[in-house]
N, CA, C and O atoms as a DFTB+ gen file, in Angstrom:
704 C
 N C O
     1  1     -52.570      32.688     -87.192
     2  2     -52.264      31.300     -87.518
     3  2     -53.290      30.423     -86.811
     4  3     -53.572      30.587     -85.624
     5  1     -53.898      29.385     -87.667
     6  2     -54.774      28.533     -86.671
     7  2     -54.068      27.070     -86.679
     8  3     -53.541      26.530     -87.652
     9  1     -54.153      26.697     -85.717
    10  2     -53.462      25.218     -85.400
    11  2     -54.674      23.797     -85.897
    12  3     -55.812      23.677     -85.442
    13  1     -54.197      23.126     -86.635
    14  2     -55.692      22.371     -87.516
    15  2     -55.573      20.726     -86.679
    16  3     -54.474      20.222     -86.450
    17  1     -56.385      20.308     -86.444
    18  2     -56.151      18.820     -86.371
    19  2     -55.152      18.003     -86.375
    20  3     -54.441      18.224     -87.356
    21  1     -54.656      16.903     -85.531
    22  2     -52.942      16.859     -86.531
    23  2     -53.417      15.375     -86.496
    24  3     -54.014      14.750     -85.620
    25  1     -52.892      14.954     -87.913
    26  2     -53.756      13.410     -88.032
    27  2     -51.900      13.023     -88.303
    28  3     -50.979      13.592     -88.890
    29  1     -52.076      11.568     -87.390
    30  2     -50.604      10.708     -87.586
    31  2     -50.912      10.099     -88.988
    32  3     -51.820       9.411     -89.455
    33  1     -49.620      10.717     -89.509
    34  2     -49.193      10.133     -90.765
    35  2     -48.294       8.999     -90.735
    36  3     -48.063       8.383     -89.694
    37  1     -47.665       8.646     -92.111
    38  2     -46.826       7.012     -92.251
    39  2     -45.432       7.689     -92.141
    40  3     -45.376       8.871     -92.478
    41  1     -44.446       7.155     -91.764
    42  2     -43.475       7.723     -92.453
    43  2     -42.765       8.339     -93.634
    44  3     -43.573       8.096     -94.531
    45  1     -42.129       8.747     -93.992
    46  2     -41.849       9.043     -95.495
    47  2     -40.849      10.180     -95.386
    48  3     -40.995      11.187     -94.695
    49  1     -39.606       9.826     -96.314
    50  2     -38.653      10.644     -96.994
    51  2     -38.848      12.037     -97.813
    52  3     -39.250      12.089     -98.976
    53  1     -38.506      13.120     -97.037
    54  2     -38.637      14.205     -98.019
    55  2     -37.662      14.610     -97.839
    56  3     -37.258      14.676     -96.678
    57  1     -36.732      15.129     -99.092
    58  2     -35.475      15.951     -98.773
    59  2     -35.656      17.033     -97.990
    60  3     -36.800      17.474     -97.886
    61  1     -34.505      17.705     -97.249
    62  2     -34.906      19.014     -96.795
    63  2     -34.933      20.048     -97.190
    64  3     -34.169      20.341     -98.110
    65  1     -35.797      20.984     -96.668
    66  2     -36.144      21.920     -97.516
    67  2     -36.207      23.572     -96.993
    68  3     -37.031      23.740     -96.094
    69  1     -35.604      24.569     -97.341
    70  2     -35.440      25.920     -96.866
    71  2     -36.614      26.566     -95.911
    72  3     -36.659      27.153     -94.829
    73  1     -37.468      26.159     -96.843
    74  2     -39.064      26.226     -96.149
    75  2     -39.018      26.043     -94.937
    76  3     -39.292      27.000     -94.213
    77  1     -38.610      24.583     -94.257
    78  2     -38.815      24.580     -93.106
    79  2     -38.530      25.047     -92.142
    80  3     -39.221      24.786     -91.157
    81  1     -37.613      25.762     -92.042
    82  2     -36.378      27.436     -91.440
    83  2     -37.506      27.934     -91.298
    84  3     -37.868      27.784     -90.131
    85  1     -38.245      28.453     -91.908
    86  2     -39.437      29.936     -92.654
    87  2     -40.916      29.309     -91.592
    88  3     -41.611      30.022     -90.868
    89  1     -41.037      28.089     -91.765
    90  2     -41.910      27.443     -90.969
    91  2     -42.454      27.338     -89.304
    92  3     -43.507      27.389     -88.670
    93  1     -41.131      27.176     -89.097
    94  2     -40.372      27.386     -87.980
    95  2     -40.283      28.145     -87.136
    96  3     -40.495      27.820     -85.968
    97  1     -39.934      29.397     -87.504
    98  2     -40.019      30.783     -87.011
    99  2     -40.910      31.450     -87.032
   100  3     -41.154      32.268     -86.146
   101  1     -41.647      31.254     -88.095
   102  2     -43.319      31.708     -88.158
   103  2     -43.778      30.653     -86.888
   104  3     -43.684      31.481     -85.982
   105  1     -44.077      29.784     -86.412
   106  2     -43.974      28.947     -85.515
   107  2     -43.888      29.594     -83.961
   108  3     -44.678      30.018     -83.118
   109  1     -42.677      29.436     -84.083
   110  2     -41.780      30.153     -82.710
   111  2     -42.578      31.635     -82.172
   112  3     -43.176      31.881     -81.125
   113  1     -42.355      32.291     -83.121
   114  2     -43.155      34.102     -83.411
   115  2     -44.802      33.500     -82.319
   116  3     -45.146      33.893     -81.205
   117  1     -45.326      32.686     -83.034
   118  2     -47.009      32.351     -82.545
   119  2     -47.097      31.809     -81.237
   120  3     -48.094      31.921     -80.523
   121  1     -45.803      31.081     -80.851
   122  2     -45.917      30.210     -79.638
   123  2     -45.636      31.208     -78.471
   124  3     -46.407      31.495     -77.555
   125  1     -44.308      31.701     -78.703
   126  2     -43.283      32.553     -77.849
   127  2     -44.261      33.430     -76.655
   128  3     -45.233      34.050     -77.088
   129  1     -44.027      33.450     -75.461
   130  2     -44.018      34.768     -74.685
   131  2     -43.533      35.075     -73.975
   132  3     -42.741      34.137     -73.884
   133  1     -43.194      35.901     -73.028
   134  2     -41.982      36.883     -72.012
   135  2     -42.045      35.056     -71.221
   136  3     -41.009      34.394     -71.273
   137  1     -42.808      34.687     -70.820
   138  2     -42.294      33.849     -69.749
   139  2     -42.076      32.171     -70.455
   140  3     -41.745      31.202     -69.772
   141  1     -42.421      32.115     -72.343
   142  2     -41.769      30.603     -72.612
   143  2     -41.062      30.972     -73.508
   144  3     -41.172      32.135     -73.896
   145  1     -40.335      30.292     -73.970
   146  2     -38.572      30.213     -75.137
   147  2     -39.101      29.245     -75.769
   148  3     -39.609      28.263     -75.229
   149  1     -39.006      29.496     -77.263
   150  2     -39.481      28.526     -78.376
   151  2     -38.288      28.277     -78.980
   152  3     -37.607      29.273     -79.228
   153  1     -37.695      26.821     -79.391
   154  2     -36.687      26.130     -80.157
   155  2     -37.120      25.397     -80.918
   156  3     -37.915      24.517     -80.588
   157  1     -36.593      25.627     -82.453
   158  2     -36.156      24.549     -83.329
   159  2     -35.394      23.520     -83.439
   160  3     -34.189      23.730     -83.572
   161  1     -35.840      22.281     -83.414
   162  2     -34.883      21.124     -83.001
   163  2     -35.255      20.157     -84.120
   164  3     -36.057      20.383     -85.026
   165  1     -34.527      19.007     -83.912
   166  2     -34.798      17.863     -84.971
   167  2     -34.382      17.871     -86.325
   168  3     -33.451      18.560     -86.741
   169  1     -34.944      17.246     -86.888
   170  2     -34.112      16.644     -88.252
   171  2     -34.662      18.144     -89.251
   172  3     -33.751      18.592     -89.947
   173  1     -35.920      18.851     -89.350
   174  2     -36.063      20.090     -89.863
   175  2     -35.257      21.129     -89.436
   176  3     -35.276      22.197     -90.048
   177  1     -34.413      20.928     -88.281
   178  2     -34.121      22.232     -88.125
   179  2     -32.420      21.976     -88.311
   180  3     -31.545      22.840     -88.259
   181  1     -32.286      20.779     -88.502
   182  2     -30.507      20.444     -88.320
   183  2     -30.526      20.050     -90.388
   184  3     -29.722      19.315     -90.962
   185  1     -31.328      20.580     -90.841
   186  2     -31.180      20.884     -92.565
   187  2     -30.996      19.326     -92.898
   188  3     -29.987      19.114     -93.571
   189  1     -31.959      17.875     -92.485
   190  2     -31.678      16.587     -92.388
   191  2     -33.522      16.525     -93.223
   192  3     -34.503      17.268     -93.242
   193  1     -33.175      15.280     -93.755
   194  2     -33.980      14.608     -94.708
   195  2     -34.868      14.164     -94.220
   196  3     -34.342      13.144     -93.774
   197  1     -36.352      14.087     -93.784
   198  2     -37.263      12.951     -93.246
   199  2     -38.905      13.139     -93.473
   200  3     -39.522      13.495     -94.476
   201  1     -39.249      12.857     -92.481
   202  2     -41.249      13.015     -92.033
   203  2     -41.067      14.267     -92.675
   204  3     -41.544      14.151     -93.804
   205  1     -40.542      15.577     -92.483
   206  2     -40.863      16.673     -92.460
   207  2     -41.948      17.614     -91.486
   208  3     -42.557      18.682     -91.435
   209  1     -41.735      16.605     -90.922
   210  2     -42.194      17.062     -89.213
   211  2     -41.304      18.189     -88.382
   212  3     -40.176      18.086     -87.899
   213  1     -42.362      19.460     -88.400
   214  2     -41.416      20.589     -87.515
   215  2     -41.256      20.131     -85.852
   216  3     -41.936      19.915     -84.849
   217  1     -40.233      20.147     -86.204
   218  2     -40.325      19.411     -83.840
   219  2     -39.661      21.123     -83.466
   220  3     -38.708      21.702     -83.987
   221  1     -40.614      21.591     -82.353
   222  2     -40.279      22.212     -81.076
   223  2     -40.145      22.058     -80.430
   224  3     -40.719      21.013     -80.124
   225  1     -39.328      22.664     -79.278
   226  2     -39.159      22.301     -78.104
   227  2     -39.987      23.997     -77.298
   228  3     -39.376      25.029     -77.575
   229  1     -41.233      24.143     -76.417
   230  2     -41.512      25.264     -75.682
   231  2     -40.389      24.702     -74.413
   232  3     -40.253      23.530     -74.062
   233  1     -39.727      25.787     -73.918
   234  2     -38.979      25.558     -72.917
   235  2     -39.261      26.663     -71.739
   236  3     -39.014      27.862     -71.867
   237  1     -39.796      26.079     -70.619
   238  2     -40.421      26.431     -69.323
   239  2     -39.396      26.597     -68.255
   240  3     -38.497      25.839     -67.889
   241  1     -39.898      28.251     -67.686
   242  2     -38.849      27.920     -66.260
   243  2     -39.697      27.031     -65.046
   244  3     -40.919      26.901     -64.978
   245  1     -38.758      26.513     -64.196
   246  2     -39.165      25.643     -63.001
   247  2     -40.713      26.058     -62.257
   248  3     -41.372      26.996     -61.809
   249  1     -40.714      25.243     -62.399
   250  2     -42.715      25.178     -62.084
   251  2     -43.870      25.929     -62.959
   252  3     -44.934      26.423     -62.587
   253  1     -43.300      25.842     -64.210
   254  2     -44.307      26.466     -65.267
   255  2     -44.799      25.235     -66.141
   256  3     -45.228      25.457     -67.273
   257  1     -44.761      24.343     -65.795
   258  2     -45.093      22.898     -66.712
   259  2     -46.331      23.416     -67.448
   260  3     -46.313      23.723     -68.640
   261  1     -47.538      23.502     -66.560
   262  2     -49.020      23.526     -66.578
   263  2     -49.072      25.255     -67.002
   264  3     -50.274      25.506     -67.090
   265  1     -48.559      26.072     -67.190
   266  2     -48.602      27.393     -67.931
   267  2     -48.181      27.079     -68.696
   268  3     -49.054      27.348     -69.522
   269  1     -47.001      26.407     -69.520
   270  2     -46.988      25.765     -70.862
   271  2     -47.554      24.737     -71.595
   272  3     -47.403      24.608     -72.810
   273  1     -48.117      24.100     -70.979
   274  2     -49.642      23.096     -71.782
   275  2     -50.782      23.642     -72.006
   276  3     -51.510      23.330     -72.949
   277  1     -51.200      25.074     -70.596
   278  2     -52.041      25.529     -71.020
   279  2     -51.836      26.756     -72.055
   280  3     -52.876      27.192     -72.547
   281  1     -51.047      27.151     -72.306
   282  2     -50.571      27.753     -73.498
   283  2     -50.790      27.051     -74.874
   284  3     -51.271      27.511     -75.910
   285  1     -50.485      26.273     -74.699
   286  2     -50.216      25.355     -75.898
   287  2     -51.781      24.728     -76.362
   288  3     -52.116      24.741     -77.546
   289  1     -52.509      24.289     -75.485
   290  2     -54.137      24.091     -76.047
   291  2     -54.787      24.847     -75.983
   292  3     -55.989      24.634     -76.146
   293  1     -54.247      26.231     -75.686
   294  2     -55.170      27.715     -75.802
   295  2     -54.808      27.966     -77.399
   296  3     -55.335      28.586     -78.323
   297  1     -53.619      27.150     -77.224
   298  2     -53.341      28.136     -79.024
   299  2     -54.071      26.847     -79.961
   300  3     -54.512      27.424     -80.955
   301  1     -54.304      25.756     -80.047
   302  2     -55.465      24.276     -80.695
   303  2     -54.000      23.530     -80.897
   304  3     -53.764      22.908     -81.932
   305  1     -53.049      23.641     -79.838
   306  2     -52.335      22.207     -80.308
   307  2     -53.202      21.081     -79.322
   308  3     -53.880      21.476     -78.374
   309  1     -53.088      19.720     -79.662
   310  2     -53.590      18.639     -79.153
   311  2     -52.984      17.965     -78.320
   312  3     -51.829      18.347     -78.135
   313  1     -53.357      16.970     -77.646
   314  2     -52.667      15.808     -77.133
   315  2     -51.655      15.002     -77.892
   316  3     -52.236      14.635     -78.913
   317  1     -50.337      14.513     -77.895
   318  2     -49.946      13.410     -78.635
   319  2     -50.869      12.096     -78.997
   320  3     -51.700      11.674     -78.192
   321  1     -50.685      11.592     -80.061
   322  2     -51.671      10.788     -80.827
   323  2     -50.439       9.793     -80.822
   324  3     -49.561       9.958     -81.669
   325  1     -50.293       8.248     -79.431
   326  2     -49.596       7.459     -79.456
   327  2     -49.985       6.479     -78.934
   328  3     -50.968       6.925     -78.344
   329  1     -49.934       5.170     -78.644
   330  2     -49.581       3.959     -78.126
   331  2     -48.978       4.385     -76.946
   332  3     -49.486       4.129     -75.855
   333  1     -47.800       5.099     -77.079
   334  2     -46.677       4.840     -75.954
   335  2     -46.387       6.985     -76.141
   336  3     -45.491       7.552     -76.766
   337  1     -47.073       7.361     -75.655
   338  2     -46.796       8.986     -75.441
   339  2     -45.869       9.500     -74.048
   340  3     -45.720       9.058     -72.908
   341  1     -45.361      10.648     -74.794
   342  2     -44.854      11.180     -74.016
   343  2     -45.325      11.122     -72.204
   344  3     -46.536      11.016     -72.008
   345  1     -44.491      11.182     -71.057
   346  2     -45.680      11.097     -70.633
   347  2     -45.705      12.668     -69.561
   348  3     -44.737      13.427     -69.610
   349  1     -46.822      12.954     -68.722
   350  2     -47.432      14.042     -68.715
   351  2     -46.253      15.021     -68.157
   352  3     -46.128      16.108     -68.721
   353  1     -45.334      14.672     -67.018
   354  2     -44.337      15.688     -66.985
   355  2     -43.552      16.148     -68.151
   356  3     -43.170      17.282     -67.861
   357  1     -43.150      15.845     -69.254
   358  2     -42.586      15.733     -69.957
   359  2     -43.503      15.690     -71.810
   360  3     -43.114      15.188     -72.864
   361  1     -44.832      16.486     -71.457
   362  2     -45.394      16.255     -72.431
   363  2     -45.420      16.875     -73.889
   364  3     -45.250      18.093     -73.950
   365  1     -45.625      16.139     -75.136
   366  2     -45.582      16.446     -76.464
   367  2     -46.775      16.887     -76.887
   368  3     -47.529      15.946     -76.640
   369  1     -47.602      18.018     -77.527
   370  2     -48.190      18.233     -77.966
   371  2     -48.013      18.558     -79.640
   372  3     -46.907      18.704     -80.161
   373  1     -49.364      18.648     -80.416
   374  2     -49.224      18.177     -81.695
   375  2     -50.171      18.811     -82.370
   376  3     -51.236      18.915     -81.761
   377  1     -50.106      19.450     -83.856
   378  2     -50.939      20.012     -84.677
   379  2     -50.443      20.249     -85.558
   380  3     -49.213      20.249     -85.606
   381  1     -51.345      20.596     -86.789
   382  2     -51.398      20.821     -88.349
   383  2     -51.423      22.588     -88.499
   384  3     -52.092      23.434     -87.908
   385  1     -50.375      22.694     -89.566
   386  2     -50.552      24.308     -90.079
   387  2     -50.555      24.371     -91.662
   388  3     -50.000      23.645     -92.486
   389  1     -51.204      25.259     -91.780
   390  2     -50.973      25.541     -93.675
   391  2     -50.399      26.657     -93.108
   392  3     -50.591      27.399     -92.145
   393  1     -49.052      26.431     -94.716
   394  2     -47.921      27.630     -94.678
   395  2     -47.641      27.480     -95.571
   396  3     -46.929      26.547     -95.943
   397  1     -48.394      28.904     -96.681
   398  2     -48.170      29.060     -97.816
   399  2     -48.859      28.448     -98.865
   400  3     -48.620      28.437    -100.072
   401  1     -49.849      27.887     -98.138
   402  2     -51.031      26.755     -98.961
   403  2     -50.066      25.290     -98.988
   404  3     -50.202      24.404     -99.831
   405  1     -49.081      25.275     -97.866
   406  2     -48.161      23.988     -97.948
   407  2     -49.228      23.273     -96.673
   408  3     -49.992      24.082     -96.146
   409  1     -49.291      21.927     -96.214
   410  2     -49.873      21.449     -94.966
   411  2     -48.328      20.830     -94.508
   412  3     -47.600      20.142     -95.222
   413  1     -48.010      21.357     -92.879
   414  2     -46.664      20.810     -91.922
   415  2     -47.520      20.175     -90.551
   416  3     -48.717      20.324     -90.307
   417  1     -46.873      19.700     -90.045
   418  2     -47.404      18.506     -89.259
   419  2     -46.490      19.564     -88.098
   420  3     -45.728      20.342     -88.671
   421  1     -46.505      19.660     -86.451
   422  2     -45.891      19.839     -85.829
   423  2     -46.031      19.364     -84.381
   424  3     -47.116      19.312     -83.803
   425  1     -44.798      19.003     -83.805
   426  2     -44.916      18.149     -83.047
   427  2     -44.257      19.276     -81.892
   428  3     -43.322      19.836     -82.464
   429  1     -44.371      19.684     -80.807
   430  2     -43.685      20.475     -79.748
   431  2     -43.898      19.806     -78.488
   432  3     -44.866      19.422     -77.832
   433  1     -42.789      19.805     -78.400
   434  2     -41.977      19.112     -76.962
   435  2     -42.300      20.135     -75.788
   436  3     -42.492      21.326     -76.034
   437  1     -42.349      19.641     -74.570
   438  2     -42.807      20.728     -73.441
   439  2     -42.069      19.951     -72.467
   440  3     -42.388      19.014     -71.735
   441  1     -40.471      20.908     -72.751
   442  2     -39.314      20.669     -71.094
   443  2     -39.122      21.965     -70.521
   444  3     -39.463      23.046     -71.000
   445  1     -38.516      21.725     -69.404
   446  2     -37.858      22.824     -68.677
   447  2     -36.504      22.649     -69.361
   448  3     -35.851      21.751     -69.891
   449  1     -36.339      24.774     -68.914
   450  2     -35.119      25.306     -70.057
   451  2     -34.095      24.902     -69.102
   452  3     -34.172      24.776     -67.880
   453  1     -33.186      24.735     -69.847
   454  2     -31.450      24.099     -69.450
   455  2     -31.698      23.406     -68.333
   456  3     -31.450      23.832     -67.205
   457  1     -32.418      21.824     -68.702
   458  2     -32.348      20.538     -67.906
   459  2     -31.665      19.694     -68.823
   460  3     -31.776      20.260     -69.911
   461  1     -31.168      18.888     -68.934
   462  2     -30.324      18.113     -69.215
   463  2     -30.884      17.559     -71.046
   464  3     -30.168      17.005     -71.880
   465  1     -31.937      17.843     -71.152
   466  2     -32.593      17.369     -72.473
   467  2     -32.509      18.228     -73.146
   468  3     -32.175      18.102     -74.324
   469  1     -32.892      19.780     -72.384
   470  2     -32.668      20.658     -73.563
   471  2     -31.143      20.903     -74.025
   472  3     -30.995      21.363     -75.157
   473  1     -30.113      20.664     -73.331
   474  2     -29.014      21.190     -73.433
   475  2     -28.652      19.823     -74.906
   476  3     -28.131      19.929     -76.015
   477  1     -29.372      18.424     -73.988
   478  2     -28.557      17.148     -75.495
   479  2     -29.251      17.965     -76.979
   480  3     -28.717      17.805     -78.076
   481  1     -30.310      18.705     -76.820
   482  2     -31.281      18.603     -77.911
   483  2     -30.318      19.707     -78.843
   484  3     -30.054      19.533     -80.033
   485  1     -29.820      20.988     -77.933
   486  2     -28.844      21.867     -78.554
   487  2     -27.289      21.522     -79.220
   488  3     -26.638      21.986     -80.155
   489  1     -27.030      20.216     -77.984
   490  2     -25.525      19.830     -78.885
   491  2     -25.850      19.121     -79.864
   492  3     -25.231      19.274     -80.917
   493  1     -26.847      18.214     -79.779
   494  2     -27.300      16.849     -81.279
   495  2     -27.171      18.240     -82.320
   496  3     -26.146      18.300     -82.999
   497  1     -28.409      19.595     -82.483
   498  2     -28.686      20.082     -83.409
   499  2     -26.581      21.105     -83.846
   500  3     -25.921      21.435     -84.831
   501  1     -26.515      21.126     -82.972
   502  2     -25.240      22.124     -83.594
   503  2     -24.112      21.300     -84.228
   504  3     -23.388      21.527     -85.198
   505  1     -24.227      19.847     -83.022
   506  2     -23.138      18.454     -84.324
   507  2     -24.142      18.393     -85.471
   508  3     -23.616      18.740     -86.529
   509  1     -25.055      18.155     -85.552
   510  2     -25.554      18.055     -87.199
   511  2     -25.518      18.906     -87.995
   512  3     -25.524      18.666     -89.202
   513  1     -25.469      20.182     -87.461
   514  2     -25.326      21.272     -88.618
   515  2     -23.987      21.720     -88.980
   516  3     -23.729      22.608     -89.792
   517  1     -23.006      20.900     -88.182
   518  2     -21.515      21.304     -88.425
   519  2     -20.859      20.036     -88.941
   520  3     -19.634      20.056     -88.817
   521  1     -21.388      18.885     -89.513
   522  2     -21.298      17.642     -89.363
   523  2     -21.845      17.049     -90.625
   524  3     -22.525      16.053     -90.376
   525  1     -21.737      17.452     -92.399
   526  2     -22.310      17.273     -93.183
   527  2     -22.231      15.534     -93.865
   528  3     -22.721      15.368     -94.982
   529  1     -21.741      14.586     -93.294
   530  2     -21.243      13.357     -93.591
   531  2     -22.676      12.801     -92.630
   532  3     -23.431      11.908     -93.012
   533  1     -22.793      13.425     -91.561
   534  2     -23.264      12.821     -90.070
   535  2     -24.892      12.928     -90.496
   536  3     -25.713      12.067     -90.182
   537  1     -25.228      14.223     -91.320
   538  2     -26.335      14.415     -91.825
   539  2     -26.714      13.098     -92.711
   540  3     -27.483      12.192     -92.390
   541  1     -25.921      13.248     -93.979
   542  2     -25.681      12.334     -94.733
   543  2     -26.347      10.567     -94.441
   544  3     -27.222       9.930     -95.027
   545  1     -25.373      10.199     -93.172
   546  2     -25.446       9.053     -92.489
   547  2     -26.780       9.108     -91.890
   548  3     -27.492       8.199     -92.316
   549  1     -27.437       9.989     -90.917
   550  2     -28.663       9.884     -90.992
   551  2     -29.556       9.528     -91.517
   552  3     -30.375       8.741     -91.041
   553  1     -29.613      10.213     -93.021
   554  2     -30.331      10.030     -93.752
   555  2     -30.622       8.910     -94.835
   556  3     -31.591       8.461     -95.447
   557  1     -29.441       8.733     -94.749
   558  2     -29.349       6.833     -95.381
   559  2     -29.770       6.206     -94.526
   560  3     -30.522       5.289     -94.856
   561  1     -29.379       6.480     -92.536
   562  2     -30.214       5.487     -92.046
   563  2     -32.200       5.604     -92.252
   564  3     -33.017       4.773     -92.649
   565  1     -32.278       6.348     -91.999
   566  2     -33.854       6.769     -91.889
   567  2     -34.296       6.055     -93.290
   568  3     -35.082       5.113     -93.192
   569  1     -33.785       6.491     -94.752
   570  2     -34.521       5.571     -96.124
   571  2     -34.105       4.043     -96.194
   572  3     -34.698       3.290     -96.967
   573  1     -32.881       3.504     -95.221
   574  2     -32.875       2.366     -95.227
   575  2     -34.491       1.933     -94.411
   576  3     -35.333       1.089     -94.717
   577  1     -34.447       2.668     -93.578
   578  2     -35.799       1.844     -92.481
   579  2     -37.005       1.624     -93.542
   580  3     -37.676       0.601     -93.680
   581  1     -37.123       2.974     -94.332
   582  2     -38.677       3.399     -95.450
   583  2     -38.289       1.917     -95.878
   584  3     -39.068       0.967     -95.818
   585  1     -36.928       1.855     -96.334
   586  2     -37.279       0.818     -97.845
   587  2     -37.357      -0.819     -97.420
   588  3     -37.720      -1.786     -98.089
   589  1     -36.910      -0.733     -96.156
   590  2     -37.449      -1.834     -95.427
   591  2     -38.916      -2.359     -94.776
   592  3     -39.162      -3.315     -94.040
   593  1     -39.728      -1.386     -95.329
   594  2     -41.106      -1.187     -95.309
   595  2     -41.909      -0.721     -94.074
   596  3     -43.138      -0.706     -94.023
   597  1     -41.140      -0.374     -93.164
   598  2     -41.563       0.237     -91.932
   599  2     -41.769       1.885     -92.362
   600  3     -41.175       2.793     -92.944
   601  1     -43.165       1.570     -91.579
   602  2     -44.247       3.324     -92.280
   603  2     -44.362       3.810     -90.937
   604  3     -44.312       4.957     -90.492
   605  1     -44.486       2.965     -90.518
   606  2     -45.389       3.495     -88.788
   607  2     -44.616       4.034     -88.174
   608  3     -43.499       3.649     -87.828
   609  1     -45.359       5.386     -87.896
   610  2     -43.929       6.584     -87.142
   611  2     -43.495       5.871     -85.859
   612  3     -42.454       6.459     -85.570
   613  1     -43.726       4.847     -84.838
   614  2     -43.286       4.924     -83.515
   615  2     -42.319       3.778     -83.923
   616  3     -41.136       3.857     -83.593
   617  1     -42.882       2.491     -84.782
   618  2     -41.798       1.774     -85.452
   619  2     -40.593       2.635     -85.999
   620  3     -39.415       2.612     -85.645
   621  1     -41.061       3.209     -86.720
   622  2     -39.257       4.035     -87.616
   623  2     -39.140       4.735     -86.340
   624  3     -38.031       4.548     -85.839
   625  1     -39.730       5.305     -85.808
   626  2     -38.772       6.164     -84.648
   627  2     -37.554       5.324     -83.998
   628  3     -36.359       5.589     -84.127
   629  1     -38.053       4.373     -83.353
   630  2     -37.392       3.120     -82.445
   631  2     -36.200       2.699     -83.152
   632  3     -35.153       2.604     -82.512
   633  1     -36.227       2.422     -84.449
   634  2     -35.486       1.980     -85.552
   635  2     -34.360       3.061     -85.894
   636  3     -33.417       2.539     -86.489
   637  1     -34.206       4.490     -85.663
   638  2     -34.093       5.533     -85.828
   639  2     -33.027       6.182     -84.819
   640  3     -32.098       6.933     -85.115
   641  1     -33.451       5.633     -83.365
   642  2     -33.036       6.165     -82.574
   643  2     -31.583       5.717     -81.651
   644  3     -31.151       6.269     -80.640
   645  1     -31.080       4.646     -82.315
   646  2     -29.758       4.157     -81.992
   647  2     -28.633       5.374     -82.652
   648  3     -27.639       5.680     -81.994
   649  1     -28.926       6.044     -84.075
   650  2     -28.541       6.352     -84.952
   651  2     -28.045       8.083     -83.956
   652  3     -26.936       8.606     -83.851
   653  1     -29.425       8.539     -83.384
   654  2     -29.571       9.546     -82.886
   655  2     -28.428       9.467     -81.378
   656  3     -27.523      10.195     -80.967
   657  1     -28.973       8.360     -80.962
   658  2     -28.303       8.020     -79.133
   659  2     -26.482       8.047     -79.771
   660  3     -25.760       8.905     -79.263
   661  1     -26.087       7.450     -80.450
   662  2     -24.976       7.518     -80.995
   663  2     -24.483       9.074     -80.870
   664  3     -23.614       9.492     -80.105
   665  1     -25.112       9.691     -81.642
   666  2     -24.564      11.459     -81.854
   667  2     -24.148      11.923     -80.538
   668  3     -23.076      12.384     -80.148
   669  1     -25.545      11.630     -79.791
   670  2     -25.893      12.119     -78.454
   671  2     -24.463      11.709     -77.531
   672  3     -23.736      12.421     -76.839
   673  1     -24.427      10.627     -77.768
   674  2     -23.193       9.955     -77.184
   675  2     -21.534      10.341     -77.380
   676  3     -20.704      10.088     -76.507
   677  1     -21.218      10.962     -78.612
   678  2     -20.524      11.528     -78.928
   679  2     -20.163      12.872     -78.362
   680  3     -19.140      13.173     -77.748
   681  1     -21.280      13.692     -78.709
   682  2     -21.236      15.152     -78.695
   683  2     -21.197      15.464     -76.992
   684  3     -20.630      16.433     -76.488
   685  1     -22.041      14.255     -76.143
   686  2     -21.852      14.551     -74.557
   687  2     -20.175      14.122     -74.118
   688  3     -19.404      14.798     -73.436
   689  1     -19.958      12.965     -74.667
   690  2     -18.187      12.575     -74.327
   691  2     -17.357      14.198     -74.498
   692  3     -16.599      14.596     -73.613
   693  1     -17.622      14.958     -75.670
   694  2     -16.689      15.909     -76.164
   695  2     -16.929      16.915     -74.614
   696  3     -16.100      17.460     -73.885
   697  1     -18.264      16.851     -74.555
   698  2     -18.397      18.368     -73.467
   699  2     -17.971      18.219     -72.509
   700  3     -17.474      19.257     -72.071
   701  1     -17.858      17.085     -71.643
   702  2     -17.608      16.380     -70.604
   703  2     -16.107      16.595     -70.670
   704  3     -15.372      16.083     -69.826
């Protein structure tokens, strides 16, 4: 697999699609080794409508930050391409794959395993996949933002993310 350039795109609505499961794991398979844990997270992996952006999460044990970045630009993922980026403890890296003669955009998150983010990132994805109304609601919010003419991914993100903090908010009350 070669990791290509990853150029920021506009926003945009794509239904979801089986593919991105298949994407994913081919993904995970390339990233993975004895000492990092690769996860599927986000709106591709919770079977939800959007960018069609694969989000990972590489998940690092305690003091492997810098063995998982350098992992990650050994394999040609990039720097985040932002205004307002992740920032370096906590960093996002980013690249382009053809899969299947398809082009996916992928965005991978770089936390330590079972800190408090990875654990919200596991309850958000298991309420959305058990939660077919909640999907639903998502996804009306996200094409309300498109049709309100906001393209720019950090705009719709922002716009986006009340919708998300909500779930988050929910699903932590239940565990608690």
């Amino acid at each position: 697999m070669k990791i290509l350039k990853y150029e920021k795109i506009k926003a945009r609505f794509l239904p979801w699609s089986e593919v991105y499961l298949s994407v994913a794991q081919t993904l995970i398979a390339f990233i993975r080794t004895p000492a990092l844990d690769v996860i599927h997270i986000g709106s591709t992996s919770a079977k939800i409508g959007g960018k069609g952006i694969i989000d990972l999460s590489v998940l690092y044990e305690d003091g492997d930050l810098d063995l998982a970045v350098g992992h990650l630009k050994a394999l040609g993922f990039q720097d985040q391409i932002s205004a307002k980026p992740f920032p370096p403890e906590r960093p996002r890296k980013d690249g382009t794959i053809f899969y299947e003669g398809e082009k996916y955009f992928v965005h991978v998150h770089v936390i330590k395993k079972e800190c408090e983010e990875h654990q919200k990132q596991m309850l958000y994805k298991e309420y959305m996949l058990a939660n077919p109304h909640a999907r639903k609601a998502y996804e009306q919010t996200k094409q309300s933002i498109l049709a309100n003419g906001i393209t720019e991914q950090e705009a719709y993100g922002a716009l986006k993310s009340p919708f998300v903090k909500s779930i988050l908010n929910q699903t932590t009350l239940r565990e608690g």
